[in-house]
C-alpha positions, 0 to 999 in steps of 0.5 A, a space after each residue: 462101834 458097829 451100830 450107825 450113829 442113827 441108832 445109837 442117837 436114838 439110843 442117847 434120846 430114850 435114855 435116862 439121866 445118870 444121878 440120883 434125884 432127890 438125895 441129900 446135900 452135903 456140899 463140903 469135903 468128903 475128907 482131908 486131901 492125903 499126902 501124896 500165862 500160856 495157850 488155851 487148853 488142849 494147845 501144844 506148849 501151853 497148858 478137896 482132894 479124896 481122903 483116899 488115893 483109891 479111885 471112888 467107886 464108879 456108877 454105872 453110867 447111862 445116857 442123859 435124859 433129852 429132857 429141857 436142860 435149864 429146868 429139868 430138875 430142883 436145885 438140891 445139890 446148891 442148897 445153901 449156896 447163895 449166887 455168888 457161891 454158885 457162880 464160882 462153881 461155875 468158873 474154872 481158873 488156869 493156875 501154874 502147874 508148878 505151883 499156884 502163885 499167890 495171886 492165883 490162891 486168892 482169886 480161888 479162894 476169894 470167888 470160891 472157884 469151882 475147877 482149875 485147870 493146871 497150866 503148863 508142863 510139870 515133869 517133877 512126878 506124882 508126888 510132887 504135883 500132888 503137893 500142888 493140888 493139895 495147896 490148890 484145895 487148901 486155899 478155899 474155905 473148908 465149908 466150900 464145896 471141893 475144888 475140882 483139879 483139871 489139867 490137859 493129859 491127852 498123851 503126846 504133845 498135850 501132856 502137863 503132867 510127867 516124870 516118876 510115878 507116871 507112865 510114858 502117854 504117846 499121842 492119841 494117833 499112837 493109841 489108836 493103833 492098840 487094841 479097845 482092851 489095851 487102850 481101856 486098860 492104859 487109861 485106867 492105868 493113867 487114870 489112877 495116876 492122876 488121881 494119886 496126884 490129886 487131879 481130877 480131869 485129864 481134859 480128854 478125850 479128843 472125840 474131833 474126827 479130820 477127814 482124810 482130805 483134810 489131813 494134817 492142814 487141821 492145825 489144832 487136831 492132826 498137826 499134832 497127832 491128837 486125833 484117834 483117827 480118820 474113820 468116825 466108826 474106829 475113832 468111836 471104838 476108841 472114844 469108848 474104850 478111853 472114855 471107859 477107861 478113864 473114868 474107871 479110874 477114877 476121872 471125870 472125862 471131857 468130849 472135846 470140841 463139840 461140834 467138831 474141829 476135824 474140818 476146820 484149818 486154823 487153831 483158834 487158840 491163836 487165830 481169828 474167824 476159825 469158820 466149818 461151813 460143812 458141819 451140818 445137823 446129824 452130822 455123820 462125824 458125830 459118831 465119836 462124841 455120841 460114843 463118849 455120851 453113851 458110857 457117860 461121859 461127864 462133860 462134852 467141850 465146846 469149841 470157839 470156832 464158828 458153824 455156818 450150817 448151824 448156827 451164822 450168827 455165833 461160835 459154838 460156844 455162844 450158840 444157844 442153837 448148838 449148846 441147847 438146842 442141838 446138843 441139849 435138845 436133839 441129842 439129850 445131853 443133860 451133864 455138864 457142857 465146859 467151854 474152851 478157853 475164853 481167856 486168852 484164845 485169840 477166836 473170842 478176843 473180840 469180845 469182854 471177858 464177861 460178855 463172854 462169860 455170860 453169853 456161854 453160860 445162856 447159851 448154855 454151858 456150865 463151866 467157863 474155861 479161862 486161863 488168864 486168871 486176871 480176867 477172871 473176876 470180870 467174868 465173875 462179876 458180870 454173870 453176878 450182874 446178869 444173875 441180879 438183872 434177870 430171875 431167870 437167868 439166876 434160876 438157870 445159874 442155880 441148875 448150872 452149879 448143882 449140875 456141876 455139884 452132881 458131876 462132883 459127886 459121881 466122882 466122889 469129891 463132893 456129897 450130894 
């Protein structure tokens, strides 16, 4: 991108929220599905469908509105939802790749989950995943609003899913050595393929910029080839062009790990007290994820690891400082915000599963990643106790999953 990051965050503020206000809601499939425990998301080694395999057809996107997020629009999309089923469409639930366990279709069904992340590596091809996904869909109740399938494709060493019918994805840092027109034309192809096999989500892109003298100590980002770069400029010409890309194909597209893991050294998948003490506001390494935001991304991630300059006191994810006033607020981000993992990351293992929960969702996320579905319902049940505790906090789940709903319906999954 040429235009400096001041300009296009003015951009972001005096946008428009993307979505249609006021239309009706029909939460329930939109058509029958066709034919077709490991490390957090995004980690090296870890990690209803549509009538139709053809992608939906794509709204032109617009930036988000800086308006308050946790009130800033009717709850249209929930009606008919009572609290409990609006908390499962709060929580995304890691599932095996190869094929859910028993145990795992029941939890889904049970809490009437919103998302799953598919877990692990599966290199049997198109048409077997989508067997997958499609028992994956079919263990909710018909009724319920549609599952949304995720998995972590980024290219390179983060890639779930592989074998006939999908194309060879190296890493990011091979990516961005094509061209914008290249890479937007490779991810809608990878897109499309996805999509066939019932996925909704690749979990991407990787918008964390590592400087250049950090280099390849950042453990979760350049150890491991995940980033498109060194130079916030090009790494946002790239964000672009794969953020385009992908949701043209039909996927809903993730920023991740706001506010940045470029300048951090562990992984906090697998360390503690994963601390940036030079982040600060207006950062200029924020270029990337305000490229992402402005073609309309559909979900910005936010990292566990903790940021001295914006917030002492809590990880990004538990921050209200960075969750709602900084990203919310300053930068008028108003779609979905999904956490990393907070199931097994060894950065949150200080806490209960449903602390951790219900302190991202009032920090204000919408969308908990846990990997470890045995965890789950103890997340499921203290947010239902927080909810009952506090109208306030019920109300904010009631925006939170017609946020999650609105995002559904950009990508065809759901009416609304």
């Amino acid at each position: 991108m040429t235009a400096p990051v001041r300009l296009t965050r003015r951009l972001l503020l005096g946008a428009a929220v993307t979505g249609a206000a006021g239309l009706a809601v029909a939460c329930g499939r939109p058509g029958e599905p066709g034919p077709g425990a490991s490390s957090g998301p995004g980690t090296p080694g870890a990690s209803s469908a549509p009538a139709s395999t053809t992608p939906p057809t794509t709204t032109t996107p617009s930036t988000p509105s800086s308006s308050a997020p946790e009130t800033s629009r009717a709850p249209d999309c929930v009606t008919g939802l009572d609290l409990e089923q609006q908390i499962g469409q709060l929580m995304m639930v890691g599932v095996d790749s190869t094929g859910a366990s028993a145990d795992q279709l029941e939890l889904i069904g049970r809490i009437g989950a919103g998302a799953v992340v598919m877990m692990g590596n599966n290199d049997q091809g198109v048409d077997a995943i989508r067997t997958v996904t499609d028992e994956l869909r079919d263990a909710l109740d018909p009724d319920a609003p549609a599952l949304l399938v995720a998995t972590d494709q980024e290219g390179g060493v983060v890639r779930r899913l592989s074998g006939p019918g999908f194309d060879e994805m190296p890493s990011a840092a091979t990516q961005a050595s094509w061209s914008r027109s290249t890479l937007r034309k490779r991810a809608t192809t990878w897109a499309k393929q996805l999509r066939r096999a019932g996925v909704d989500s690749p979990l991407a892109p990787v918008a964390d910029v590592v400087p250049p003298e950090i280099g390849n100590r950042n453990e979760p980002i350049a150890a491991n080839d995940r980033g498109y770069g060194d130079d916030p400029d090009e790494v946002a010409e790239r964000i672009d062009a794969v953020v385009t890309g992908l949701r043209s194909g039909g996927m809903a597209t993730a920023l991740k790990h706001f506010p940045g893991l470029g300048r951090v050294i562990g992984n906090t998948d697998f360390a503690s007290d994963v601390v940036d003490d030079r982040t600060g506001p207006d950062d200029p390494l924020w270029g990337s994820f305000l490229a992402g935001m402005e073609v309309g991304s559909d979900m910005v991630m936010m990292a566990t690891a903790r940021y001295t300059k914006l917030d002492p006191s809590a990880p990004a994810a538990f921050s209200s400082e960075i969750i709602s006033d900084l990203l919310r607020g300053d930068l008028g981000w108003d779609r979905v915000v999904i956490s990393d993992d907070l199931g097994v990351a060894k950065q949150v293992a200080d806490l209960e599963p449903g602390e951790r929960a219900v302190r991202f969702l009032k920090a204000g996320g919408d969308i908990v990643i846990n990997v470890d579905p045995s965890s789950v319902g103890a997340m499921v049940k203290a947010v239902l106790a927080a909810a009952r505790k506090s109208d306030r906090f019920a109300e904010q789940i009631a925006v939170k999953a017609e946020r999650v709903l609105r995002m559904k319906a950009d990508r065809g999954l759901v009416s609304c």
